[in-house]
C-alpha positions as CSV (number, residue, x, y, z in Angstrom):
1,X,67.5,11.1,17.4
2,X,64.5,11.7,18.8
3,X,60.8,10.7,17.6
4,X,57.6,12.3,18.8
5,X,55.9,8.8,19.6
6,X,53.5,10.2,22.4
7,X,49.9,8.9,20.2
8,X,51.0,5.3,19.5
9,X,48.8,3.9,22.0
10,X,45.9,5.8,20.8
11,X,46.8,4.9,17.5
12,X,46.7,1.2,18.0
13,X,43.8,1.5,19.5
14,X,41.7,2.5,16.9
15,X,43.7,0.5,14.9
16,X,42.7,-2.5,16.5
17,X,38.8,-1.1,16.9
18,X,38.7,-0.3,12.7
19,X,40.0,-4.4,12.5
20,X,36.9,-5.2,14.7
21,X,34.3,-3.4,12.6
22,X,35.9,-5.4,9.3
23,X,37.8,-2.4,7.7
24,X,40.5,-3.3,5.3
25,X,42.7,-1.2,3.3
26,X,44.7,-3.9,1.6
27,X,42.5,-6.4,-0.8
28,X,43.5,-10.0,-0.2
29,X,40.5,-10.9,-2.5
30,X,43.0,-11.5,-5.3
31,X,45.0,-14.5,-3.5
32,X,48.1,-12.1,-3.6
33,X,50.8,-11.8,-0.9
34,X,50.4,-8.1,1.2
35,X,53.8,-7.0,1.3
36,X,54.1,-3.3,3.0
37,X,57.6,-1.7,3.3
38,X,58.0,1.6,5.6
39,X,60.2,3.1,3.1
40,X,61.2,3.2,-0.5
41,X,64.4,0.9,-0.5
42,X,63.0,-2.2,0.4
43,X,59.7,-1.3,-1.7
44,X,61.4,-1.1,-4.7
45,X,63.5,-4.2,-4.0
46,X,60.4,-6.3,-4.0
47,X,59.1,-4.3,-7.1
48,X,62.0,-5.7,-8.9
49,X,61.7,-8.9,-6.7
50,X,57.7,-9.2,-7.8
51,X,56.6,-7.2,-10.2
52,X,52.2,-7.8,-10.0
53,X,52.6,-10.8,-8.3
54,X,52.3,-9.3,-5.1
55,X,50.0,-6.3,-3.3
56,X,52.5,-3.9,-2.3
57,X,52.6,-0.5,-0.3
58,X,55.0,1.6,1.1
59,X,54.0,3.3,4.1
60,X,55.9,6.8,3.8
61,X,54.8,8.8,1.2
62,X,56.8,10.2,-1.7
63,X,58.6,13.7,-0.5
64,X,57.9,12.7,3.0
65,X,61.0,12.8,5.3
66,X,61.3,9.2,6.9
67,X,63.0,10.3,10.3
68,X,60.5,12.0,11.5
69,X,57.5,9.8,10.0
70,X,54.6,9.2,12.0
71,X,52.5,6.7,11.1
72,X,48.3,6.6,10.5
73,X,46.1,5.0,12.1
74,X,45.4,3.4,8.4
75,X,49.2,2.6,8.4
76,X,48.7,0.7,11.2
77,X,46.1,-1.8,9.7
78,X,48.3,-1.6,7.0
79,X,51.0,-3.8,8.8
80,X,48.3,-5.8,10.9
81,X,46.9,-6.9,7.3
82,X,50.2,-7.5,5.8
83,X,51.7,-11.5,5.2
84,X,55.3,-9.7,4.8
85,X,56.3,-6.3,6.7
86,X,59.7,-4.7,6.2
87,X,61.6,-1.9,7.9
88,X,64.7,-0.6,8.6
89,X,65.2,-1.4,12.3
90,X,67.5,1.2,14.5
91,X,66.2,3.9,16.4
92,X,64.2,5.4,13.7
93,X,61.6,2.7,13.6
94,X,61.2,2.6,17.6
95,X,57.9,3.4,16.5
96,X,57.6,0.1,14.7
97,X,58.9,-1.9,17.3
98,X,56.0,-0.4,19.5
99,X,53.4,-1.6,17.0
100,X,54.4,-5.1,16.7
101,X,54.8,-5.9,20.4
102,X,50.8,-4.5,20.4
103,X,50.2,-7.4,17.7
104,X,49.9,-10.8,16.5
105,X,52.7,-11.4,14.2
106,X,53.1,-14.7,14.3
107,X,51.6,-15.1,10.5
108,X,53.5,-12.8,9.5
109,X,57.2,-12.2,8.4
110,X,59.1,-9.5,9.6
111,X,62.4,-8.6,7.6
112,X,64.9,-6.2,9.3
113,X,67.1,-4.4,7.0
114,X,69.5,-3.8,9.8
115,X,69.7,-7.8,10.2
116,X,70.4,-8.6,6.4
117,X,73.8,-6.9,6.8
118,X,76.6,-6.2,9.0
119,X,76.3,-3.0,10.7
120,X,78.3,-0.3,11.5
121,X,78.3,2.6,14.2
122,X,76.8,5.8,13.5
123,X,80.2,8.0,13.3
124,X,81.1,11.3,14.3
125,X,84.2,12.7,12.1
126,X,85.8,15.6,13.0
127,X,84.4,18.9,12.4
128,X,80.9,17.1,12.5
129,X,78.0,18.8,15.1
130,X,76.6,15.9,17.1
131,X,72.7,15.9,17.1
132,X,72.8,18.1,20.2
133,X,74.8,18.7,22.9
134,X,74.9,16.9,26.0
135,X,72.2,14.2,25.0
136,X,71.8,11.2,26.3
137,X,72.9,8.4,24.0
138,X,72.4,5.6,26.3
139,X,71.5,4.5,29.9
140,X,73.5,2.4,32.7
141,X,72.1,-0.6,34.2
142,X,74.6,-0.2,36.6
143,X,73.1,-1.6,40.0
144,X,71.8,1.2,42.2
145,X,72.6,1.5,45.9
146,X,69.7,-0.1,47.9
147,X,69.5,-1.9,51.2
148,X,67.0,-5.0,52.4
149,X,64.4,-2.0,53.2
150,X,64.4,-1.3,49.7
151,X,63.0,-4.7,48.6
152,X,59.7,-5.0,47.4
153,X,57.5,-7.5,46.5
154,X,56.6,-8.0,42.8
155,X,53.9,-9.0,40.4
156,X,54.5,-11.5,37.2
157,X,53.4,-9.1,35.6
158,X,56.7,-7.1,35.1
159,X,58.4,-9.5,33.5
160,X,55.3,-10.3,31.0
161,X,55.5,-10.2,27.4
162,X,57.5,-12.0,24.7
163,X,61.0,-13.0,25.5
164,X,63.8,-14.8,23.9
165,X,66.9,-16.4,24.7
166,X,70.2,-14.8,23.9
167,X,72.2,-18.4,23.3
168,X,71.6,-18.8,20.0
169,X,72.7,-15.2,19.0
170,X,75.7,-16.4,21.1
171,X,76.2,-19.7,19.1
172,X,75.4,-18.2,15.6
173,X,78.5,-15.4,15.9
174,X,75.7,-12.7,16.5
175,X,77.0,-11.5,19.9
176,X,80.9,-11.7,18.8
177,X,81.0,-8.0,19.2
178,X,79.9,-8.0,22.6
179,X,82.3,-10.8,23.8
180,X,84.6,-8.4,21.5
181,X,83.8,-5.4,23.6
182,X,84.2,-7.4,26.7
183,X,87.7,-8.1,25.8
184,X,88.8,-4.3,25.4
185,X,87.0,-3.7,28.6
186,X,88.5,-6.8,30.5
187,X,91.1,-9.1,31.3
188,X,90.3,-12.0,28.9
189,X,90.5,-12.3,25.3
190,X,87.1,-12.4,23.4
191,X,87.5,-16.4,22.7
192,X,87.4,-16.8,26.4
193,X,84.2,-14.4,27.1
194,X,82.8,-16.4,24.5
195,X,83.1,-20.2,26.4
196,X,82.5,-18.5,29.8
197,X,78.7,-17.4,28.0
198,X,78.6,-20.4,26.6
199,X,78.1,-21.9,30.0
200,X,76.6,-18.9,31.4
201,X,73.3,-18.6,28.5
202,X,73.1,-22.1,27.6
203,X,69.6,-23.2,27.8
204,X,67.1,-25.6,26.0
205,X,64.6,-22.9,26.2
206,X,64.4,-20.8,23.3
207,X,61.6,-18.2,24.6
208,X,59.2,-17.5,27.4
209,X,56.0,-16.2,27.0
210,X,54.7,-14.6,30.8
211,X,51.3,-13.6,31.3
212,X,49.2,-12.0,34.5
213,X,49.7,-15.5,36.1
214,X,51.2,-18.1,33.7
215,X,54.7,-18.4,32.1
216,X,55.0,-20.5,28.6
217,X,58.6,-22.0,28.0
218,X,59.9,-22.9,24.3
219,X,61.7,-26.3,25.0
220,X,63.5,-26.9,21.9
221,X,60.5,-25.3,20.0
222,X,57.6,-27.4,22.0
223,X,55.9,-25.1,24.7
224,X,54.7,-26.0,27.9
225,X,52.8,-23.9,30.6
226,X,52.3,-23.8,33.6
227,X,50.8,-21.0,36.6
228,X,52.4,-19.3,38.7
229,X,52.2,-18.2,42.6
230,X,54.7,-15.1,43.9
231,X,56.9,-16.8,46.7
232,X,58.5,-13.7,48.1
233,X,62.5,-12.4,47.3
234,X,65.8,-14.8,48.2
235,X,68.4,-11.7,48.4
236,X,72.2,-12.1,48.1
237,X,75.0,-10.3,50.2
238,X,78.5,-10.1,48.7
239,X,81.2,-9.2,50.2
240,X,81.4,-5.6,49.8
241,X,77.6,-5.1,51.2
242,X,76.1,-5.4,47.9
243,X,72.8,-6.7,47.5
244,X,71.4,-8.6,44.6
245,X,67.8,-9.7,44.9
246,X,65.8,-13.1,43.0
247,X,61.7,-13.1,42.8
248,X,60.9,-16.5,43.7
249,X,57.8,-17.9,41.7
250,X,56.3,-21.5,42.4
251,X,54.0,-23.9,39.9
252,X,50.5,-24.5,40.9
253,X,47.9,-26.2,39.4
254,X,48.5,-28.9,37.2
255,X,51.6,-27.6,34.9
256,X,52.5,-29.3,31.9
257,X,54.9,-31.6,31.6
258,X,58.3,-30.3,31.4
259,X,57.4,-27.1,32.9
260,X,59.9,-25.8,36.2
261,X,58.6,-26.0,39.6
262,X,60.8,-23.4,41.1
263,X,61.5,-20.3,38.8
264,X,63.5,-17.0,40.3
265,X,64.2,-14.1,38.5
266,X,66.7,-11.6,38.3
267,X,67.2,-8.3,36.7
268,X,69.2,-6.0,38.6
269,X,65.6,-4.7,40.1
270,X,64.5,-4.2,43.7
271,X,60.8,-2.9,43.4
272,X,57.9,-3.3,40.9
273,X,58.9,-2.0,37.7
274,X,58.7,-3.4,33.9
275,X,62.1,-4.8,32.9
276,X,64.2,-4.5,30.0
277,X,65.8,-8.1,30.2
278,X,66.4,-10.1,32.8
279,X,68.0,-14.0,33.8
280,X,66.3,-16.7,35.2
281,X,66.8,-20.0,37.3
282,X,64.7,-22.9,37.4
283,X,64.3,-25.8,39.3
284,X,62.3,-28.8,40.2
285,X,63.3,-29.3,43.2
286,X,63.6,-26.5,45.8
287,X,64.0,-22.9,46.3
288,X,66.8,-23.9,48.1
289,X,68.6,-25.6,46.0
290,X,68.3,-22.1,43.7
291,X,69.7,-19.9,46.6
292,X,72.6,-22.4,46.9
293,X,74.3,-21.2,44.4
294,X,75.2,-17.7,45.5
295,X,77.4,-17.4,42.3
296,X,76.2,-18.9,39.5
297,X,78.0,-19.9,36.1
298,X,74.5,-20.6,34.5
299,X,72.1,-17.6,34.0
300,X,69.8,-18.1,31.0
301,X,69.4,-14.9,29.8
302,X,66.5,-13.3,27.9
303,X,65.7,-9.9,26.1
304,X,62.5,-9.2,24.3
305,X,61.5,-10.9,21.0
306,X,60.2,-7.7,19.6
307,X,64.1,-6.7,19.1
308,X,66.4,-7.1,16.3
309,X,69.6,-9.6,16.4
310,X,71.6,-5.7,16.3
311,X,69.2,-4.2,18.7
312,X,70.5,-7.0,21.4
313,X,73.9,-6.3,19.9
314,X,73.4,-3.0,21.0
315,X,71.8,-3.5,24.3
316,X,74.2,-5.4,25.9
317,X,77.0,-3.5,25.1
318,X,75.2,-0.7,26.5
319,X,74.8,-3.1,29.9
320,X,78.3,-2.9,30.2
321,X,79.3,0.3,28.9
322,X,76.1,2.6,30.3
323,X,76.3,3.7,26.6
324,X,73.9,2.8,23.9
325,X,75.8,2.1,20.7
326,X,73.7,4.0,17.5
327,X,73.9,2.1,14.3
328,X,73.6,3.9,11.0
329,X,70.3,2.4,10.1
330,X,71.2,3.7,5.7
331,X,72.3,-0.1,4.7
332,X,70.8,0.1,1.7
333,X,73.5,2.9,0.2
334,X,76.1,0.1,-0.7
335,X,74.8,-1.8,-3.6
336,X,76.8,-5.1,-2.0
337,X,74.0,-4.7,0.9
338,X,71.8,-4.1,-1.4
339,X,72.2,-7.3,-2.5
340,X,71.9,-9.2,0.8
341,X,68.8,-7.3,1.2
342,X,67.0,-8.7,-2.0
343,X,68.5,-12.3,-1.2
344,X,66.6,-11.9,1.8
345,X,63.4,-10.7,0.7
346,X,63.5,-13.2,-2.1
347,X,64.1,-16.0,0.1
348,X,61.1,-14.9,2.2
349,X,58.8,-14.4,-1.1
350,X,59.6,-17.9,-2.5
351,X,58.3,-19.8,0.9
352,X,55.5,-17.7,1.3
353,X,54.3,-17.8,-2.4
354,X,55.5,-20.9,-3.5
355,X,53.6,-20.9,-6.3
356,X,55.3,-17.8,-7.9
357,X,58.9,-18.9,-6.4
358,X,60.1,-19.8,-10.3
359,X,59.1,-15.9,-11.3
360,X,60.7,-14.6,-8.1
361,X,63.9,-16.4,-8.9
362,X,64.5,-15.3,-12.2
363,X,63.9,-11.8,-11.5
364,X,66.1,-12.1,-8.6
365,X,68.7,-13.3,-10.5
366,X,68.6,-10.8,-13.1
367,X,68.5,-7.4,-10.4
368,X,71.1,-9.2,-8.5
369,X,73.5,-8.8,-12.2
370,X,72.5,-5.0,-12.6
371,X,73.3,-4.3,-8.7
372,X,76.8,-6.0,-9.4
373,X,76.7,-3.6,-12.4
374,X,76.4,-0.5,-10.2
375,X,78.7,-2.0,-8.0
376,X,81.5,-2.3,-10.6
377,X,80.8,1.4,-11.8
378,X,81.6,2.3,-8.5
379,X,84.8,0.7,-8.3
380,X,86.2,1.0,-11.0
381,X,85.0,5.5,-10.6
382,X,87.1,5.3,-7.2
383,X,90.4,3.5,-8.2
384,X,90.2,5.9,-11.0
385,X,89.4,9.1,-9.0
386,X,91.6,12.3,-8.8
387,X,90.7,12.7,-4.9
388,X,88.7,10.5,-2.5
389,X,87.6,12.9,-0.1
390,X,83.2,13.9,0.2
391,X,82.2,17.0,1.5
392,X,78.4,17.2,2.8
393,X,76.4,20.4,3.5
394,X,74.0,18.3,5.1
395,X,73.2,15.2,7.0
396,X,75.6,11.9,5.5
397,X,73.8,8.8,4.8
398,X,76.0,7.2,3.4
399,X,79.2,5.2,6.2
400,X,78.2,2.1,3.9
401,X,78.8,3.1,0.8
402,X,81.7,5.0,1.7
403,X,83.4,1.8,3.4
404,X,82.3,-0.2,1.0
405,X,84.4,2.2,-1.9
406,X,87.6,3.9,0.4
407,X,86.0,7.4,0.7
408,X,86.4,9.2,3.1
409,X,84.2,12.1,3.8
410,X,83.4,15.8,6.0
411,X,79.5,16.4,6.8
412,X,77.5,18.7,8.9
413,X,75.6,16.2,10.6
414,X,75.7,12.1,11.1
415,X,73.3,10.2,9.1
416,X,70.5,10.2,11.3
417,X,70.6,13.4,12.5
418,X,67.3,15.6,12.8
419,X,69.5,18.7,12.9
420,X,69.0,21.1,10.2
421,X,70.9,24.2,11.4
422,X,75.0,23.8,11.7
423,X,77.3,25.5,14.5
424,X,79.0,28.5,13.2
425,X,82.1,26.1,14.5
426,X,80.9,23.5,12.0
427,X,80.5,25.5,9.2
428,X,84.0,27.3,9.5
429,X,86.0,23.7,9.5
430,X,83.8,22.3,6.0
431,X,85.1,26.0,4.6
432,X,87.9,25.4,5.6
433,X,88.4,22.0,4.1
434,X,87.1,22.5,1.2
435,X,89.3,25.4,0.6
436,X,92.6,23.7,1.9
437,X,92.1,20.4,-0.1
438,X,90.4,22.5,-3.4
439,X,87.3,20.2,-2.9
440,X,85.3,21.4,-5.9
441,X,81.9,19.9,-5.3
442,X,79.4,19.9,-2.3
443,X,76.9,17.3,-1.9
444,X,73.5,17.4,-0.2
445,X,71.0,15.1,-0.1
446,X,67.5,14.1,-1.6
447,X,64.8,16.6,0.0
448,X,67.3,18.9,1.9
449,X,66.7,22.5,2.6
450,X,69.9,23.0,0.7
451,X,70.8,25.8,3.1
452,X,74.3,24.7,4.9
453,X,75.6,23.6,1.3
454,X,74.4,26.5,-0.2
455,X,76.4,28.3,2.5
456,X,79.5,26.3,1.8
457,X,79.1,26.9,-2.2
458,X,78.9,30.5,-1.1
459,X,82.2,30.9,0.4
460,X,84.2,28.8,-1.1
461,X,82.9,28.5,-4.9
462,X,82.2,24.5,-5.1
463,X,79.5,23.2,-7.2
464,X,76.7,22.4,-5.2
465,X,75.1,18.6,-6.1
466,X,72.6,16.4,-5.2
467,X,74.4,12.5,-4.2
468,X,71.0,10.6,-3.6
469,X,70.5,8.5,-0.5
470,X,67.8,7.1,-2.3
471,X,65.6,7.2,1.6
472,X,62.6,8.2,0.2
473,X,61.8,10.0,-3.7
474,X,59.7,13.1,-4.3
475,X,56.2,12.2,-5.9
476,X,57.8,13.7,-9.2
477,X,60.2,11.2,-9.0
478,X,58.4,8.6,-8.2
479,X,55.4,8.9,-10.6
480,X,58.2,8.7,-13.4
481,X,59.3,5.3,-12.3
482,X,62.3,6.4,-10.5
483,X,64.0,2.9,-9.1
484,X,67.2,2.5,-6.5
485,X,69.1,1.5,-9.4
486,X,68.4,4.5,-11.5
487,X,69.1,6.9,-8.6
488,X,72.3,5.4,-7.7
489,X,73.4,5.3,-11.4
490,X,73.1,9.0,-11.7
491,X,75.1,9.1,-8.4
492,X,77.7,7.3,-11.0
493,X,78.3,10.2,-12.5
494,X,77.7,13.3,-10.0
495,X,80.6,11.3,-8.0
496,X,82.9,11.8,-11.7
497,X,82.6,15.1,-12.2
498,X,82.8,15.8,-8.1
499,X,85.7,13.3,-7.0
500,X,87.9,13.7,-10.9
């Protein structure tokens, strides 16, 4: 999927500058929580969550599309102002990921969707038109060919920014699809990748913090700083000619106590360039002593704390496989994640507004019984269903809630597709499906041009509905008071009269 992204700087920028000059566009005078959402899902969650007890915006507007959203310099004060900001996570909200790293957040808290549920890969079935041919879903980290000439020196600088340490995502069952992954790739099962990192990431330090000149470690939780000199490369031969290089960095000053001496990096670069994760060795007593170990079974290893549990998920399986996995970012579409979602932002509410936790709680408790509602329509619709097969003229959001219900489904396009014109090759197999299995309805989602299932209806003589994916409402909609539970109770019955 691709985002146009190119005025985020700018954007920040006079973000930042309207801040300065004491422009607001969310009133705190009231005492209230600032909650801002990027889309409708979670903003209707804390609507039910809430009610008035919190100041709440959603940043897309009603009838805007929210994969190709691009956000306002207002929007971007928006989420500077805001006590609680939630998004989706994914690829769609690279955009968000952008903003944060620019920012302060550490008053504020952050709610993925993405990390509230288990997540699934973005699927392509058959007959389905990838978002275009030949793109590039990924990138290798493979090493490069270089020689000693290659190496050059390098500045703190391109390792600075917020990291943190992959070892408790190891510990906490977070990376059990990677050692997963490394198990169909390798010789091991994944219980024995899993002990092998266990040695490899352990680590007290929870995150680093690397400026211009000065590196802050997370011991535990307590920082401790310290500056830094650049002490030149230590470089590694293997056997095979191979090169791997470390950037040797030395205390100076008077560090704090508890702070490494000797610190070398590695990243699998050889000249100055910023990187995208890297591992690190420490020491207090010698470079030396560092070099010694040519192979080491210890290599903390750190990623950037701007990125999602999933987003690390993601990353280092695409270390190994030079491909980047894309997760359907629509969690919301199964009520049961639905659910996990409201938990989560209740939980969140009730320590930030303590006051207001008792109100929060009830609510919760009551939305929580009318999701299980929907939930039990839905099940109770499929085990009673004529056919279990979804035909889409039109993007599919909706892998979770087909998993979550044993549907299968046909579509023009994955879930986060930008795509809005189908292959003549695509359109002849959903014809044909349709056709061979009698599928008497096609579905197309919420602000869709309509076109490729009015093609479909065309040719074959299906009923053309609407199945809401309940991303974003137009304003119509959403001036009447249209809610997530609403929408996906009429999808209640467009599924009966499509699926009996």
């Amino acid at each position: 999927m691709k985002r146009i992204v190119l005025f985020i700087g700018v954007l920040v920028c006079l973000s930042l500058s309207a801040m300065a000059s004491g422009r607001r566009f969310i009133d705190k005078a009231d005492g209230k929580t600032n909650v801002v959402t990027t889309i409708f899902p979670p903003y209707d969650f804390v609507r039910e969550i809430a009610g008035d007890k919190v100041n709440l915006t959603m940043l897309l507007p009603p009838g805007a599309e929210s994969h190709s959203f691009e956000p306002t310099p207002q929007d971007i004060i928006k989420i500077q102002n805001a006590d609680v900001f939630i998004y989706v996570g994914g690829e769609s909200d690279a955009w968000v990921e952008r903003i944060l790293k620019s920012m302060d957040t550490s008053r504020m808290s952050i709610i993925s969707l993405m990390d509230c549920v288990a997540v699934v890969e973005e699927e392509i079935v058959e007959g389905m038109q990838d978002e275009e041919e030949g793109h590039d879903h990924g990138h290798s980290h493979e090493e490069e060919s270089f020689t000693i000439a290659d190496v050059k020196d390098r500045a703190l600088t391109d390792w600075a920014g917020e990291w943190q340490s992959v070892y408790p995502h190891l510990l906490d069952g977070t990376l059990d699809p990677v050692m997963e992954h490394k198990a169909e790739e390798g010789e091991k099962t994944a219980r024995d990748y899993y002990e092998q990192y266990k040695t490899a990431y352990a680590t007290a330090i929870d995150k680093v913090s690397i400026s211009a000149d000065s590196m802050t470690f997370y011991i535990n939780g307590v920082p401790t700083r310290a500056q830094y000199a650049y002490r030149g490369t230590g470089i590694i031969a293997e056997d095979d000619g191979s090169l791997w290089v470390r950037y040797k960095f030395e205390a100076v000053g008077s560090p704090s106590k508890g702070a490494p001496k000797y610190i070398m990096f590695s990243d699998h670069l050889h000249a100055p360039a910023k990187t995208e994760h890297f591992h690190i060795y420490a020491s207090d007593k010698s470079f030396d002593e560092l070099m010694a170990d040519t192979n080491p079974t210890n290599y903390p290893t750190y990623y950037p704390a701007s990125l999602t549990k999933n987003e690390i998920v993601a990353e280092m399986i695409g270390h190994d496989h030079a491909e980047e996995v894309e997760y359907d970012e629509h969690v919301w579409t199964a009520p049961q994640n639905a659910k996990l979602i409201v938990r989560k932002i209740a939980a969140v509410l009730k320590e930030r507004d303590g006051a207001n936790a008792a109100v929060y709680e009830s609510n919760t408790t009551s939305y929580l019984a009318k999701l299980d509602e929907l939930d039990a329509s839905f099940q109770e619709l499929v085990r009673s269903a004529k056919r279990r097969t979804m035909v889409f003229g039109d993007r599919f959001p909706f892998r979770y809630f087909a998993d979550a219900y044993g549907l299968s489904y046909f579509a023009a396009f994955p879930g986060c597709s930008t795509e809005t014109e189908a292959s003549a090759a695509t359109i002849a197999f959903l014809i044909n499906k349709i056709r061979a299995e009698k599928i008497p309805a096609v579905f197309h989602i919420e602000l869709s041009n309509e076109k490729i299932a009015d093609i479909l209806c065309e040719e074959t003589g299906a009923q053309k509905m609407l199945l809401h994916a309940v991303h974003n409402v137009s304003k119509r909609d959403f001036d009447g008071g249209a809610s997530y539970y609403t929408l996906m109770s009429r999808n209640i019955q467009t599924l009966r009269e499509a699926l009996y």
